[in-house]
N, C-alpha and C positions, 0 to 999 in steps of 0.2 A: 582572355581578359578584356574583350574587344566591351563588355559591359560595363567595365567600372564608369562610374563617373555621368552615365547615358541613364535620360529620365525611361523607365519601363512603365507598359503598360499594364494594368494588375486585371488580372488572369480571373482572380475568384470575384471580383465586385458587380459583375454583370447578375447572375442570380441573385444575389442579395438585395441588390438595389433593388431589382424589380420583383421582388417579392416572391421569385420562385426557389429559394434558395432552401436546403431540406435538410436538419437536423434530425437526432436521435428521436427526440419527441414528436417528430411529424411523421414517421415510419408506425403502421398497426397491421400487421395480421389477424384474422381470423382467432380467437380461443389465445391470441400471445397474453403471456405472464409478465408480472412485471415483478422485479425483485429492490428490495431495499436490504439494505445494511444495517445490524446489530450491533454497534461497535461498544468498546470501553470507555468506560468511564471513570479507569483506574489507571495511574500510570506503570504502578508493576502490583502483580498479584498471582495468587495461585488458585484456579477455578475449580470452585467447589461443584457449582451446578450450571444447569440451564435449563427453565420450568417455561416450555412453550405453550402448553394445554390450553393457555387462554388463548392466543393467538390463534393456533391452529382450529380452535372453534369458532372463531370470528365468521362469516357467511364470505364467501371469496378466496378464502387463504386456500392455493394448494398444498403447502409445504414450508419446514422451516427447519433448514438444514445447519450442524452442525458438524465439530472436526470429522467427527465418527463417519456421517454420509460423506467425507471427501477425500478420507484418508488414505485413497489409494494417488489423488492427485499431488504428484511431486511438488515441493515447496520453489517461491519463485525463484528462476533463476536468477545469478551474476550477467548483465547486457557487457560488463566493460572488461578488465583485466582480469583474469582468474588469480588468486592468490592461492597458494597450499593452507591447508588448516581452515579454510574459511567456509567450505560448503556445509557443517553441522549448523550453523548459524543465520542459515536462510531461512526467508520468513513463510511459514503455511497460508494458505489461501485465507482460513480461518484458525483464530489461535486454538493450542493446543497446549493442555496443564496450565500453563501461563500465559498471560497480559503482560504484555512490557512496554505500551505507552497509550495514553490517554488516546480515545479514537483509534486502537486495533480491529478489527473485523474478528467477531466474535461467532454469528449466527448471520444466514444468509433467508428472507421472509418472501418467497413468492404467493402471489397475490392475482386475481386477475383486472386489478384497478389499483394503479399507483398508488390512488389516496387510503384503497384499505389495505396495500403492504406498507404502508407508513403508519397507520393506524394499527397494525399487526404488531410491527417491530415495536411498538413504546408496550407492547404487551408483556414481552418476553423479556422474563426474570434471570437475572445474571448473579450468581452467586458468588463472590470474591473475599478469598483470606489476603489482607493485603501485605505485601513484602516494601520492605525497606527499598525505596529507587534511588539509584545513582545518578545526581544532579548537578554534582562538579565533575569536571572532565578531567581535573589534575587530583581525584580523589583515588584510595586504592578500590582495585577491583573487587569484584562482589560475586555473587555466583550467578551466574547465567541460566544452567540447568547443571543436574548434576556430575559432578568431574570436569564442569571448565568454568570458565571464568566470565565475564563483560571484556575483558581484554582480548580479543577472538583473535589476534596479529599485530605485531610491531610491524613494519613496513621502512625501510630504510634504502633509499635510493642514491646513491652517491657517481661521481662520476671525476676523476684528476684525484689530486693531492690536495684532498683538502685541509690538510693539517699543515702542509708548508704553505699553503694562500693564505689561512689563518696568520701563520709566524713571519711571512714577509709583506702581509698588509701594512701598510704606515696609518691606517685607523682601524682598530675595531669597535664596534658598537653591540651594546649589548643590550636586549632589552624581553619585560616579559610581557604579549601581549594575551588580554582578555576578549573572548568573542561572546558577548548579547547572545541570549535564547534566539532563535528563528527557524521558520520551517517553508515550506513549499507552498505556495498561495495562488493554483490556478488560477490564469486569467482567463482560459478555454479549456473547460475542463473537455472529458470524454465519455464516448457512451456506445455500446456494445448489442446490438439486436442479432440473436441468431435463430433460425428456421431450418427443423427437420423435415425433410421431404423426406416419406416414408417409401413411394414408388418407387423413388432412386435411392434410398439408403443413402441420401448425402442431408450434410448438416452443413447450411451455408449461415454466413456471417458477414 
């Protein structure tokens, strides 16, 4: 604790300042690919197609991958508590049957020039029957995929008597509160370069 309260000197501000500091975009290999994201533009739906042919024609695109090319890659995992019941309900790399929110990753567009894997992806036609989404969080559940529900786990953590703290409080208060839409708004997002050496059979990142 010999820290708190002690002005520290900051570690990362030297490369920055002086201009030598190096992000995802100042990193180029030889023949590297750059990929863009496909995502929805449906909040829930059931995916009919995906028509790349114009993309993949474009002069540049090496590929434009779908669930199908990644189906062998496990969905992502839980970082925090595990809960029972809850692993059917992790999400795929790329969606699969279903969209279940505006901006899912749908199709994955390698390119060998950023500007024409962006130029790729506004190619690629996304076919969507769309399903009723669930927008109130105190609404009943709706079908997730088939045989379960949006309701994935109750979760109830308790801990004493809480029903005699209730009966021998001298106030209780009772109240029901509503929480505003809101989502995740990086302030530094992130970015991912990786290189197959083929001599070494190693794939660094």
């Amino acid at each position: 604790m010999s820290i708190i309260g002690r002005s520290l000197e900051r570690l990362e501000d030297r490369p920055l300042v002086t201009g030598r500091g190096e992000f995802a975009g100042d990193v180029a290999f030889p023949h590297m690919l750059h990929l863009r994201l496909v995502r929805s533009a449906h909040a829930h739906g059931r995916l009919v197609s995906i028509e790349a042919n114009a993309a993949l024609a474009l002069p540049g695109v090496a590929a434009v991958w779908t669930f199908a090319d990644v189906a062998e890659i496990p969905p992502i995992d839980f970082r925090l508590s595990r809960i029972e019941g809850l692993a059917p309900y992790r999400q795929p790399i790329l969606a699969r049957e279903r969209v279940r929110y505006v901006g899912e990753p749908v199709a994955a567009v390698f390119a060998s020039d950023p500007y024409v894997a962006e130029d790729a992806a506004d190619l690629v036609i996304i076919e969507v029957d769309d399903l009723p989404p669930v927008l109130d969080a105190s609404a009943a559940p709706e079908e997730f995929e088939a045989g379960r529900s949006t309701e994935a786990a109750v979760v109830e953590k308790t801990y004493g008597d809480v029903a005699a703290a209730f009966r021998n409080a001298a106030v209780v208060v009772e109240l029901d509160l509503a929480i505003g839409r809101h989502s995740g708004v990086p302030l530094e997002t992130r970015g991912a370069i990786a290189r197959y050496d083929a001599a070494r059979d190693v794939l660094e990142l």
